[in-house]
MARBA-3410 file (N, C-alpha, C, O; in Angstrom, 1 decimal):
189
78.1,-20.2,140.3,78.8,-19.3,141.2,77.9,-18.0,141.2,77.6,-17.5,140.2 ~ 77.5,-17.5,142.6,76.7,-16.4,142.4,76.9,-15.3,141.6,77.7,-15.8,140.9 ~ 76.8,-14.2,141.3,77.7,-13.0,140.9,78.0,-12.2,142.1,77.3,-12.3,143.1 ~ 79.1,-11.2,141.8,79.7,-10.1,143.1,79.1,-10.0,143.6,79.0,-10.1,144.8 ~ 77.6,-9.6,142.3,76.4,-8.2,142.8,75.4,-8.9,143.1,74.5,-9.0,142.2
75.1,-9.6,144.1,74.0,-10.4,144.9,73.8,-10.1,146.2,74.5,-9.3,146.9 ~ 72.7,-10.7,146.8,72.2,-10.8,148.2,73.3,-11.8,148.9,73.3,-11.4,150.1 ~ 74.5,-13.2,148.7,74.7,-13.3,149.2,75.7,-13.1,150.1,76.7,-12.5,149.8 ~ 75.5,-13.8,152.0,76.2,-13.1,152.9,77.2,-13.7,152.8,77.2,-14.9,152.5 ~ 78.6,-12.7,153.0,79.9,-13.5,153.1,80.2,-12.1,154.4,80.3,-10.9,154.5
80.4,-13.1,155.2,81.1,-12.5,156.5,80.2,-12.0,157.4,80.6,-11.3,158.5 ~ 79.0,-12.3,157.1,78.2,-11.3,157.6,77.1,-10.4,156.6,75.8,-10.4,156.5 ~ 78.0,-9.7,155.8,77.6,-9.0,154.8,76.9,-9.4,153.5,77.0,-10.6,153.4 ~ 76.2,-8.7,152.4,75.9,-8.7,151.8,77.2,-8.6,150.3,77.8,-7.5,150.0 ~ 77.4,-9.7,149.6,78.6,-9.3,148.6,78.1,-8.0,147.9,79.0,-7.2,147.9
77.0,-7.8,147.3,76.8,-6.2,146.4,77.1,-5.5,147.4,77.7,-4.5,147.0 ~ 77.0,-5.4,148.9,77.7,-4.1,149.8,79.3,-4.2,149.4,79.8,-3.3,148.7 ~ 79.8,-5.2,149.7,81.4,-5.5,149.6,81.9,-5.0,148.4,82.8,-4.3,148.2 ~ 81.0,-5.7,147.4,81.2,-4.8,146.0,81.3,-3.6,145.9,82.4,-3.2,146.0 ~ 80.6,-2.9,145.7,79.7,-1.3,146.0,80.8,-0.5,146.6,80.9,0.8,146.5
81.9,-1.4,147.4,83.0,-0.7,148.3,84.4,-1.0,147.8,85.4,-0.9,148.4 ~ 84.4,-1.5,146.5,85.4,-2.0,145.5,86.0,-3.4,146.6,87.2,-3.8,146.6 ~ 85.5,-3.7,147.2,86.0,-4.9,147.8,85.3,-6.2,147.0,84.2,-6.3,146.6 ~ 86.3,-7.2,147.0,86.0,-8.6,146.3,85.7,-9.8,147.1,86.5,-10.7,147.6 ~ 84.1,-9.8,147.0,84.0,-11.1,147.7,83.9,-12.2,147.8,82.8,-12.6,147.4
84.7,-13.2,148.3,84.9,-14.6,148.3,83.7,-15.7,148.6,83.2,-16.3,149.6 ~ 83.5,-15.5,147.2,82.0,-16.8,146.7,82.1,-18.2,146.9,83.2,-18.6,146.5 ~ 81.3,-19.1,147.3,81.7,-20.1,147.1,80.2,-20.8,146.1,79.0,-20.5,146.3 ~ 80.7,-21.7,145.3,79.7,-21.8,144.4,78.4,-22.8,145.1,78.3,-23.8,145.8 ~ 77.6,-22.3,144.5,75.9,-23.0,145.3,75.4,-24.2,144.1,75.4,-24.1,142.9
75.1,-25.4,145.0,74.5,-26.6,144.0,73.0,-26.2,144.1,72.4,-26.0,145.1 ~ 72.5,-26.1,143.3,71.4,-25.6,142.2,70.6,-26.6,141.3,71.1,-27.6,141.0 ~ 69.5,-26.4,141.0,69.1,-27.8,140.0,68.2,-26.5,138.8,67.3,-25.7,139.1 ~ 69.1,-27.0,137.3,68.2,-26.8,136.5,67.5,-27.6,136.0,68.1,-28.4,135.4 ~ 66.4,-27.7,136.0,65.0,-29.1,136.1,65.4,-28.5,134.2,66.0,-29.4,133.5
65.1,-27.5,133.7,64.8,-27.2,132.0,65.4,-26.2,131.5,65.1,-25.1,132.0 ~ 66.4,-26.1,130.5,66.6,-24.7,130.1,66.9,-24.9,128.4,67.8,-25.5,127.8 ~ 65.4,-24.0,127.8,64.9,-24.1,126.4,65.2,-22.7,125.7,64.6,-21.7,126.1 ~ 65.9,-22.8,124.9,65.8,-21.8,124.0,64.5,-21.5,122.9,64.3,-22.3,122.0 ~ 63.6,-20.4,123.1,63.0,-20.4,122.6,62.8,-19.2,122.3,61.7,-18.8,122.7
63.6,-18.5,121.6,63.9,-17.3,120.6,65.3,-17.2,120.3,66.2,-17.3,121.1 ~ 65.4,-16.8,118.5,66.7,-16.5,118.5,66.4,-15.5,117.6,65.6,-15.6,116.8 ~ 67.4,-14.1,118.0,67.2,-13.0,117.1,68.9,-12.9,116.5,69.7,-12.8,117.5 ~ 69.4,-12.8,115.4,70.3,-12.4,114.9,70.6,-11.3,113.7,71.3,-11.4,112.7 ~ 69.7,-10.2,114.0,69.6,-9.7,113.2,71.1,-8.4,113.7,71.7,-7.8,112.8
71.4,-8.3,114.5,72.5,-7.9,114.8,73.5,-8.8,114.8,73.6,-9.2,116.0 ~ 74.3,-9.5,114.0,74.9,-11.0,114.4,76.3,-10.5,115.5,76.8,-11.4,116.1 ~ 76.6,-9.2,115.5,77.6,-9.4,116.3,77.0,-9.5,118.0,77.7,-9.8,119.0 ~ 75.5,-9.0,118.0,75.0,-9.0,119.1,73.9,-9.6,119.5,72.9,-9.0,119.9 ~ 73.9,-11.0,119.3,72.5,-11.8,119.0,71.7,-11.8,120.0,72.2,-11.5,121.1
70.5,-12.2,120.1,69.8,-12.0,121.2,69.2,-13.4,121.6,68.5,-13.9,120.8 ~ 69.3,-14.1,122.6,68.4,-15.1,122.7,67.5,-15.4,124.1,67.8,-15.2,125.2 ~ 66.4,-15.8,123.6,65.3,-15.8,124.5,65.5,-17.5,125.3,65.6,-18.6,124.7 ~ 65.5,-17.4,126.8,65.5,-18.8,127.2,64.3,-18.8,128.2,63.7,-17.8,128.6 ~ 64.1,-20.5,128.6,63.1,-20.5,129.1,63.4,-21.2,130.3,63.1,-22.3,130.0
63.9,-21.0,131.9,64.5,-21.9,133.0,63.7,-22.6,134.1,63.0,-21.8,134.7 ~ 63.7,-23.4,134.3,63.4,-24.1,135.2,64.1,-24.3,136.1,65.0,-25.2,136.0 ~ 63.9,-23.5,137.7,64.7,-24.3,138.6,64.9,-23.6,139.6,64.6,-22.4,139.7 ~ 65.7,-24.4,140.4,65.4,-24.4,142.0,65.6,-23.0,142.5,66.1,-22.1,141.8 ~ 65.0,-22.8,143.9,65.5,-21.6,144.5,67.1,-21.7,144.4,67.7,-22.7,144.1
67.7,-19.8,144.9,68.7,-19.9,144.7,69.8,-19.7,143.6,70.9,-19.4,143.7 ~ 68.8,-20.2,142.2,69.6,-20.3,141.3,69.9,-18.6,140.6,68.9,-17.9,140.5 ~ 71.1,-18.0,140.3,71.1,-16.6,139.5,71.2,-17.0,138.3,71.8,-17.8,137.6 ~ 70.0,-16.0,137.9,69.9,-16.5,136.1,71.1,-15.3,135.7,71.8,-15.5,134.7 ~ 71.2,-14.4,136.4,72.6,-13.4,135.8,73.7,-14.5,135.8,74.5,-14.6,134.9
73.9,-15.4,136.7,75.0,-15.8,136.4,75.0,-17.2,135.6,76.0,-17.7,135.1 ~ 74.3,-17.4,135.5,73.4,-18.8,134.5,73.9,-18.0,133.0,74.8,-18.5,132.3 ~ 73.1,-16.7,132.7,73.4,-16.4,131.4,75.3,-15.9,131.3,76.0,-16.1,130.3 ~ 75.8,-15.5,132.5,77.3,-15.4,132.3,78.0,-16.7,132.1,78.9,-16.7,131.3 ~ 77.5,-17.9,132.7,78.2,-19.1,132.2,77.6,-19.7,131.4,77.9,-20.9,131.4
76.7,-19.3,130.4,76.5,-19.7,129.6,77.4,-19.2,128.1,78.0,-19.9,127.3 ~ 77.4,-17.9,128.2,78.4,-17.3,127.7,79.6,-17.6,127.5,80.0,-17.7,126.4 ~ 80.4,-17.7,128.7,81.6,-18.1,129.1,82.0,-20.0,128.0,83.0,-20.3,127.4 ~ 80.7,-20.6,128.4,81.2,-21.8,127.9,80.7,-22.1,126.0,80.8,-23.1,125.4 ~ 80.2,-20.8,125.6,79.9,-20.6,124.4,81.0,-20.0,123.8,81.2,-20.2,122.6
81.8,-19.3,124.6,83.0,-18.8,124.3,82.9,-17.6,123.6,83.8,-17.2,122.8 ~ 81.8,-17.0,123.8,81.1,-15.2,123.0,80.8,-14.7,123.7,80.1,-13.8,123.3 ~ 80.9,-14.7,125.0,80.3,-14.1,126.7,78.7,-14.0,126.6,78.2,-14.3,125.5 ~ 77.9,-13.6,127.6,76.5,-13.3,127.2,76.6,-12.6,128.4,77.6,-12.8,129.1 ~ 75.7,-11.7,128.8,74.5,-11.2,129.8,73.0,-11.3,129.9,72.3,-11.8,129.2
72.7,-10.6,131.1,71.3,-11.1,130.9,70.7,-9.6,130.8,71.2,-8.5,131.2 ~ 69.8,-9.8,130.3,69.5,-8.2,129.0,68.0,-7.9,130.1,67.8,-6.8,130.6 ~ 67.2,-9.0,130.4,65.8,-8.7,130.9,65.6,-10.3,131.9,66.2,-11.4,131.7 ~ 64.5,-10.1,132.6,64.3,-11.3,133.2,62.3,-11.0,133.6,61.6,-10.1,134.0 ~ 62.2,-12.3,133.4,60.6,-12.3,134.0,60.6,-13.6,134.8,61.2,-14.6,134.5
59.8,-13.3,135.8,59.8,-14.4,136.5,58.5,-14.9,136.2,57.6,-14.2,136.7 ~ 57.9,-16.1,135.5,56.8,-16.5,135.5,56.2,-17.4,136.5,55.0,-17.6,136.4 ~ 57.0,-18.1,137.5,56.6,-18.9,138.6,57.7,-18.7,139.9,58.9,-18.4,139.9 ~ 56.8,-19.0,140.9,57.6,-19.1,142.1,56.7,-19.7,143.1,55.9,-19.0,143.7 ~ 56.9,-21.5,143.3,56.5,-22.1,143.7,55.0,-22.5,143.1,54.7,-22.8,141.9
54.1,-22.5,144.2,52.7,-23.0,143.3,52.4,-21.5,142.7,51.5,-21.6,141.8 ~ 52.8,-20.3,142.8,52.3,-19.4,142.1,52.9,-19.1,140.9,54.1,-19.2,140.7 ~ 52.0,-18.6,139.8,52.2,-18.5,138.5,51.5,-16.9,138.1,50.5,-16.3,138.6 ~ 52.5,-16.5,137.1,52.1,-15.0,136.6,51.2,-15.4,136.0,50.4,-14.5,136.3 ~ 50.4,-16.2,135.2,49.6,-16.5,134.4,48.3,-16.5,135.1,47.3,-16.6,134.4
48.1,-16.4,136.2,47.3,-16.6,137.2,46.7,-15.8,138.0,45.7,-15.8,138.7 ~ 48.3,-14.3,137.5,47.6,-13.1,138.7,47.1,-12.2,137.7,47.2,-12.3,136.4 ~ 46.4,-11.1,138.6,45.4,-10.2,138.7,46.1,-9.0,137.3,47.3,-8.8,137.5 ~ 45.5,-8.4,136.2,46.3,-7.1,135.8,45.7,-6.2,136.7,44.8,-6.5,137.4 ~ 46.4,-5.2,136.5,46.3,-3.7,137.8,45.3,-3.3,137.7,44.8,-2.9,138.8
44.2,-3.0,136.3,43.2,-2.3,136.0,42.6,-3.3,136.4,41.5,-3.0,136.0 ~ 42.5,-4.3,137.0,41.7,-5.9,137.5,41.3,-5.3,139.1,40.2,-5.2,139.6 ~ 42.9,-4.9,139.8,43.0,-4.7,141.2,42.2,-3.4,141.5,41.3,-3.3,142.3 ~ 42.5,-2.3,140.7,42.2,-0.9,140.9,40.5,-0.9,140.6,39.8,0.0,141.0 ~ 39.9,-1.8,140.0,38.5,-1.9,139.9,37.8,-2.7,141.4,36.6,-2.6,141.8
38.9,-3.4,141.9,38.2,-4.1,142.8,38.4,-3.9,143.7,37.7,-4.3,144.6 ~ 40.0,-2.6,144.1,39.6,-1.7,145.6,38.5,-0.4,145.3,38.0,0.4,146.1 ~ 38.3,-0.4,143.9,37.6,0.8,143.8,36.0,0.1,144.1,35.1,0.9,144.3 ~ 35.9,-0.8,144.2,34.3,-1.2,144.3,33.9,-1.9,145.4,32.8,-2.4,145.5 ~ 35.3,-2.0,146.5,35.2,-2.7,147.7,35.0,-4.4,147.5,34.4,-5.2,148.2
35.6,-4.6,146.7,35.7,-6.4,146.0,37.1,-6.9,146.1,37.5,-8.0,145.6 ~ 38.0,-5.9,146.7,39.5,-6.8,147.0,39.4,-7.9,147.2,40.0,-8.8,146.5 ~ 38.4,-8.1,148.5,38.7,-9.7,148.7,38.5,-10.9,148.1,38.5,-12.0,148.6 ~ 38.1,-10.2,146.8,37.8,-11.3,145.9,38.8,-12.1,145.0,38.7,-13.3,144.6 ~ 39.7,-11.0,145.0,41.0,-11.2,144.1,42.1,-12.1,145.2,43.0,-12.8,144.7
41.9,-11.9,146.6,42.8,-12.5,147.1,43.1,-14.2,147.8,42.4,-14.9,148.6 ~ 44.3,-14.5,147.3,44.4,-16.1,147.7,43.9,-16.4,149.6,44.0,-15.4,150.3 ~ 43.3,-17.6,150.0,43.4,-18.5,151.1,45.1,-17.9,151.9,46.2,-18.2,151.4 ~ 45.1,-17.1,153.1,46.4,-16.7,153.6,47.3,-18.3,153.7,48.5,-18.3,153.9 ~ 46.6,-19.4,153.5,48.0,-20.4,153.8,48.6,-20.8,152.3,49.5,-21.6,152.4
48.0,-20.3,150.8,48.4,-20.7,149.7,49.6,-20.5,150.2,50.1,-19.6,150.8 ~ 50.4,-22.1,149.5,52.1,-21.8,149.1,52.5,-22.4,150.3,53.5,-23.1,150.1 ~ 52.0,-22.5,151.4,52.6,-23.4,152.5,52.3,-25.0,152.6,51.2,-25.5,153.0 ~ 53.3,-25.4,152.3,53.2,-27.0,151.5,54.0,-27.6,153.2,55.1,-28.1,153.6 ~ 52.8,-27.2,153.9,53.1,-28.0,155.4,52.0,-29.1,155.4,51.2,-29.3,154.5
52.3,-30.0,156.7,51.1,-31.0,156.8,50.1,-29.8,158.0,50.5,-28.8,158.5 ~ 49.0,-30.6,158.0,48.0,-29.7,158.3,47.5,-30.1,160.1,47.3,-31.3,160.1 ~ 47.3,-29.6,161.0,47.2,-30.1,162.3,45.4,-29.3,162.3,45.3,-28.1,162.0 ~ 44.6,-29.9,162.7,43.7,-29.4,163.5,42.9,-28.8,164.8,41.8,-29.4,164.9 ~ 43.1,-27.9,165.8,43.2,-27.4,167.0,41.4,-27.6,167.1,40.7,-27.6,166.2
40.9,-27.8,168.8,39.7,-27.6,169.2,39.6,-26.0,169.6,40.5,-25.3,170.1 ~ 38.6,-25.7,169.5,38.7,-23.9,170.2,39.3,-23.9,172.0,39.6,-22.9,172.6 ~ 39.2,-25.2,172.4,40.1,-25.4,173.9,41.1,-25.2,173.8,41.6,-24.4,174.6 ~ 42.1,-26.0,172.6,43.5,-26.2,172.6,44.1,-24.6,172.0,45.2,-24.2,172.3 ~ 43.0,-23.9,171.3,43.5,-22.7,170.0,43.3,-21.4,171.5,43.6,-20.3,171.3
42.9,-21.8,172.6,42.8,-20.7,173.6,44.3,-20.6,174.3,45.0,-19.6,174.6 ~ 44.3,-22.0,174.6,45.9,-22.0,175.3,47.0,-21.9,174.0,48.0,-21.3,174.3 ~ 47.0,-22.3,172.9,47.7,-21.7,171.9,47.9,-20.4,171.8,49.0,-20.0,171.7 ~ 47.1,-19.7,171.8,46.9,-18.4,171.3,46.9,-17.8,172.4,46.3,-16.8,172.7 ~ 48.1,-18.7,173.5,48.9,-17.5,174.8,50.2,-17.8,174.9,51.0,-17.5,175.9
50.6,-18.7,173.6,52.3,-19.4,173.3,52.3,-20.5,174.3,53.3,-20.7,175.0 ~ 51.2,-21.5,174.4,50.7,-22.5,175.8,51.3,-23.7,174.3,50.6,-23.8,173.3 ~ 52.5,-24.4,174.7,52.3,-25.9,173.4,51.1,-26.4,174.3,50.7,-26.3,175.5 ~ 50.9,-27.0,173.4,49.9,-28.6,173.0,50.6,-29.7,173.0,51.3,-30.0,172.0 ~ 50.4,-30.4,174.1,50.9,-32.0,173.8,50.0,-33.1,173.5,49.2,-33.5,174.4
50.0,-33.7,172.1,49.0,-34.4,171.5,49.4,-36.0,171.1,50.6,-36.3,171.2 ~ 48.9,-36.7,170.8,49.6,-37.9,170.4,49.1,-37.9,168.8,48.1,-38.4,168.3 ~ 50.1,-37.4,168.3,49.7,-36.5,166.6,51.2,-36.9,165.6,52.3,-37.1,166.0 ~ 50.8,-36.9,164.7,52.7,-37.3,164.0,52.2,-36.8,162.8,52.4,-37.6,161.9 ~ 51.5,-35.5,162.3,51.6,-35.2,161.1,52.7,-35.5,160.1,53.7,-34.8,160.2
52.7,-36.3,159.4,54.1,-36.2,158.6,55.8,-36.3,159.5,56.9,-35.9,159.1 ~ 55.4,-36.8,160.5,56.8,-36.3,161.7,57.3,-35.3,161.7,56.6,-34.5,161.0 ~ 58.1,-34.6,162.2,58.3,-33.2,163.1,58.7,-32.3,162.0,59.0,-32.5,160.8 ~ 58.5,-31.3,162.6,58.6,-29.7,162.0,57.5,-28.9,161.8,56.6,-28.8,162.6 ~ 57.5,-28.3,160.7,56.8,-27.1,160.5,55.0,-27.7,160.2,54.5,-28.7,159.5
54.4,-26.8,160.9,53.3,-27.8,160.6,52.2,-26.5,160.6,52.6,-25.7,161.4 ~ 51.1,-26.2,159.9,49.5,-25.5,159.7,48.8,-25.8,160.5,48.2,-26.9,160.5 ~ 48.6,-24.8,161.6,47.4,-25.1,162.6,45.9,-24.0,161.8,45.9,-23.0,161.2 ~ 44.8,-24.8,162.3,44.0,-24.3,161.6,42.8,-24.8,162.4,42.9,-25.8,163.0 ~ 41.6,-23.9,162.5,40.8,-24.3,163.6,39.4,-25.3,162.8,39.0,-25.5,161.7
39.3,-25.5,164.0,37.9,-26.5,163.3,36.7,-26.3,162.4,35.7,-27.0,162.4 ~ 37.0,-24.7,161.2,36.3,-24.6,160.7,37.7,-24.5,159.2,37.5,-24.6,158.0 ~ 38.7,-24.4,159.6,39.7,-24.8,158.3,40.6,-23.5,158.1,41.4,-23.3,157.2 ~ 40.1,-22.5,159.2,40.8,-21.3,158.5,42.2,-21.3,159.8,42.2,-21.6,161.0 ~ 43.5,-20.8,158.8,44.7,-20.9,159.1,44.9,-20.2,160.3,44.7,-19.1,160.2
45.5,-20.5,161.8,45.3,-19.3,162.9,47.0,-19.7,163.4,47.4,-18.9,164.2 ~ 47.8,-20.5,163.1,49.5,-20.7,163.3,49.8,-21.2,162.5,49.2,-22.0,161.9 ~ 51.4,-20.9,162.4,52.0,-22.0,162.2,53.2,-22.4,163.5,54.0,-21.6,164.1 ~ 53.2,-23.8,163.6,53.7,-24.2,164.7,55.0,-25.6,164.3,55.0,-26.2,163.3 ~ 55.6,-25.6,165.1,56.8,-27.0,165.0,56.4,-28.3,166.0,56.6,-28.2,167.2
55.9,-29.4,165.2,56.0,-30.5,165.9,57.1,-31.5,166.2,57.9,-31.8,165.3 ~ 56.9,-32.2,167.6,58.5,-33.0,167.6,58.0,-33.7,168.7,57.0,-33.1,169.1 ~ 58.2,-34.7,169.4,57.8,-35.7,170.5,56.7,-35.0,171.0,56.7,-34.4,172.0 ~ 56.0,-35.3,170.2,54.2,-35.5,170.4,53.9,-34.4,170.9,52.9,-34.5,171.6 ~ 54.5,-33.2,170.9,54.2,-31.9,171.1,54.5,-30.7,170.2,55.6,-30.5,169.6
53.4,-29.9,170.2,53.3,-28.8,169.3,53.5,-27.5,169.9,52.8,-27.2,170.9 ~ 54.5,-26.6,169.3,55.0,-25.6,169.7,54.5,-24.3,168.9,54.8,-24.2,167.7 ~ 53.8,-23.2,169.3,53.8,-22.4,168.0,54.7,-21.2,168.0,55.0,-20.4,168.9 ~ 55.0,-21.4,166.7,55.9,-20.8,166.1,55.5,-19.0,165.7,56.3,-18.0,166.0 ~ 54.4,-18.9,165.0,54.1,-17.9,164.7,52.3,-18.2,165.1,51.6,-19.2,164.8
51.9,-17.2,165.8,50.3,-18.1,166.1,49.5,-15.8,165.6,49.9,-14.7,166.0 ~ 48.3,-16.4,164.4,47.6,-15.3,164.0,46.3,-15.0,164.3,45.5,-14.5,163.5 ~ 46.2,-15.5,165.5,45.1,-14.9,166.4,45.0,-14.8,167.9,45.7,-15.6,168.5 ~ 44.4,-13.9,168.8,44.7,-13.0,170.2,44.2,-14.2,171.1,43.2,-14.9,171.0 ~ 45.0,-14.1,172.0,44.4,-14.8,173.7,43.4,-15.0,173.6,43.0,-16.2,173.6
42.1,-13.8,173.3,40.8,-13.6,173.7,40.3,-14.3,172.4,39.3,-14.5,173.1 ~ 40.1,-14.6,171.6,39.9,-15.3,170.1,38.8,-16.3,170.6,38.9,-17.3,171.3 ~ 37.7,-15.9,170.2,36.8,-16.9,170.2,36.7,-17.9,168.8,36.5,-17.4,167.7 ~ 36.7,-19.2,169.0,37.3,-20.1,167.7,36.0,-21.2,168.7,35.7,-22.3,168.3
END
């Protein structure tokens, strides 16, 4: 069950607005997947206030505030959640990013772009390939009708014939629509 104090909408609204306004909003509970959840610290050196460190795995969606309240709840000593770090979200991992004295060295020396991902990391689309013909009438909201079945319909990576990302578009009866297209009419590709 989410908590009051969340992003989600009921009515329209945001429940932490509804909250915020002593109004009580009617939640309905979200199916969730915890893939792992490891205990891996226990501090009891306060025993009336123990502390424990967990480790979670799982889907969007899921509130670890409310994860640690019903955890509590069915421990029957209540819990909260004291701190949270997020170490993954999707293919990205904290373990992986930049520290700040990393970034501030590399706008300071004109090497940003060294630090930065491929703009389509994280988009786990199938991949379409455009001719610089097809990416001219694309890149004026023109579909493309192709005899193409990437993976069958929907969200699909257009990318031109040298690999670099220029839409993303929705395919469905052998025609491609773009959805979001990131380069101009005039685009020489």
């Amino acid at each position: 069950m989410p908590p009051a104090y969340s992003a989600v909408r009921v009515a329209g609204r945001k429940a932490y607005e509804l909250a915020r306004h002593g109004e009580k909003p009617e939640l309905r509970p979200r199916r969730v997947t915890v893939a792992r959840l490891e205990l891996t610290e226990w501090q009891d050196h306060d025993p009336v206030r123990p502390l424990a460190t967990i480790e979670v795995r799982c889907s969007a969606g899921t509130y670890i505030r409310a994860l640690a309240r019903d955890l509590g709840e069915q421990l029957g000593c209540g819990a909260y959640l004291g701190a949270l770090t997020r170490t993954a979200s999707g293919p990205f991992r904290l373990i992986d990013a930049h520290r700040l004295d990393e970034v501030r060295a590399a706008l300071g020396g004109g090497r940003a772009r060294e630090l930065l991902l491929p703009m389509d990391s994280g988009l786990d689309f199938p991949q379409v390939t455009l001719s610089a013909a097809e990416l001219r009438h694309f890149a004026r909201g023109q579909q493309i009708r192709r005899a193409f079945t990437p993976a069958g319909e929907g969200l699909v990576r257009v990318v031109d014939e040298d690999g670099r990302l220029v839409a993303i578009a929705r395919a469905g009866d052998g025609v491609l629509r773009p959805e979001k297209v990131l380069i101009g009419a005039g685009a020489q590709h």
